[in-house]
N, C-alpha and C positions, 0 to 999 in steps of 0.2 A: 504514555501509560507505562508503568511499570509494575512489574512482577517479580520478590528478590532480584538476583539480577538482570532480569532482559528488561530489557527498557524496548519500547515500541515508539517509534512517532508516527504521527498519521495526519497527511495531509490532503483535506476536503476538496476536490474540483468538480467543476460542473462544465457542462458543456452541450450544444446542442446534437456534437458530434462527436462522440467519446476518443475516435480513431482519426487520424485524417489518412488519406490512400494518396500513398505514393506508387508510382508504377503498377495501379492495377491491384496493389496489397496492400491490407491494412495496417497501419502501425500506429502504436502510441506515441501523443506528443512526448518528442526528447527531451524538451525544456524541464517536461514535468519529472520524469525520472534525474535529470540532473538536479534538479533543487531538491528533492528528497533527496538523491545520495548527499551530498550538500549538508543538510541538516543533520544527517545519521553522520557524514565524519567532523561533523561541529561538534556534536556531541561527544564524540570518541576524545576528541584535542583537548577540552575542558576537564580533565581530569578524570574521565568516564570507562579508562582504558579495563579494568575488572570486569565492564557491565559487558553484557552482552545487547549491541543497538542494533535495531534494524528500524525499517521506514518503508511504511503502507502510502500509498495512492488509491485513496480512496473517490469513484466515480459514481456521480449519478446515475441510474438507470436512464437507458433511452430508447427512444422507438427502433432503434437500430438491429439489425440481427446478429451483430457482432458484441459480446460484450466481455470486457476484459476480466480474465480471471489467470492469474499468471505469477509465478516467481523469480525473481533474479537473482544470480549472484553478482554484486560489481565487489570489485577489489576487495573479496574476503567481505562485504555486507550484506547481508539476506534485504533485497526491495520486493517485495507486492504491490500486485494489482491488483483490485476488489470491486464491486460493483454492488451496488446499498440498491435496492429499490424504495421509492418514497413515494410511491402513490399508494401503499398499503396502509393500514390502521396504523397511527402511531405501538401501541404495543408488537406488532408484529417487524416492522422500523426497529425498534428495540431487541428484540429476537434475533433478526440477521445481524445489527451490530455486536450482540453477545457471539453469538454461532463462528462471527468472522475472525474476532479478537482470542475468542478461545482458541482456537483451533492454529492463530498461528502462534500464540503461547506457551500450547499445545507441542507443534511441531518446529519450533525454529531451532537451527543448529548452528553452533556456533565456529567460528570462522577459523581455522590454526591459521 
């Protein structure tokens, strides 16, 4: 997605368990935040260096008590973590995806 210059990417996962627990604590797959950083400084390398990128991980709700809502910074790139419920009405499914993208449209800052 793009907005003059921020650019967003946003990549869909699912899972049964959105966290896996190491030592007792939960954490996000790494894998997943390394291939969004991944795609945001792909994007940066292609010619993109005016845009302002950043890269969502977006997860499916789960029956879990823990659900990811979180910002990073890796090396100067704003990454999120978001969590979409989809057992709601399709329009309301639409609603949070507005609510999620505004807001980091909204709020993202760019990197010196």
């Amino acid at each position: 997605m793009q907005r003059g210059n921020t650019v967003l990417i946003i990549d869909a996962k699912y899972y049964n368990h959105t966290t896996q627990v190491h030592f007792d604590k939960h954490t996000l797959h790494s894998n997943n935040l390394y291939q969004i950083f991944t795609y945001v400084k792909s994007k940066l390398s292609i010619g993109e260096e005016d845009n302002t990128v950043s890269g969502m991980l977006l997860y499916a709700k789960t029956e879990e008590e823990i659900q990811p809502d979180n910002v990073y910074q890796m090396h100067g790139s704003q990454i999120s973590v978001k969590t979409l419920d989809l057992n709601l009405p399709f329009v309301e499914i639409a609603a949070q995806m507005d609510r999620i993208v505004e807001s980091h449209f909204t709020g993202v800052i760019k990197a010196d």
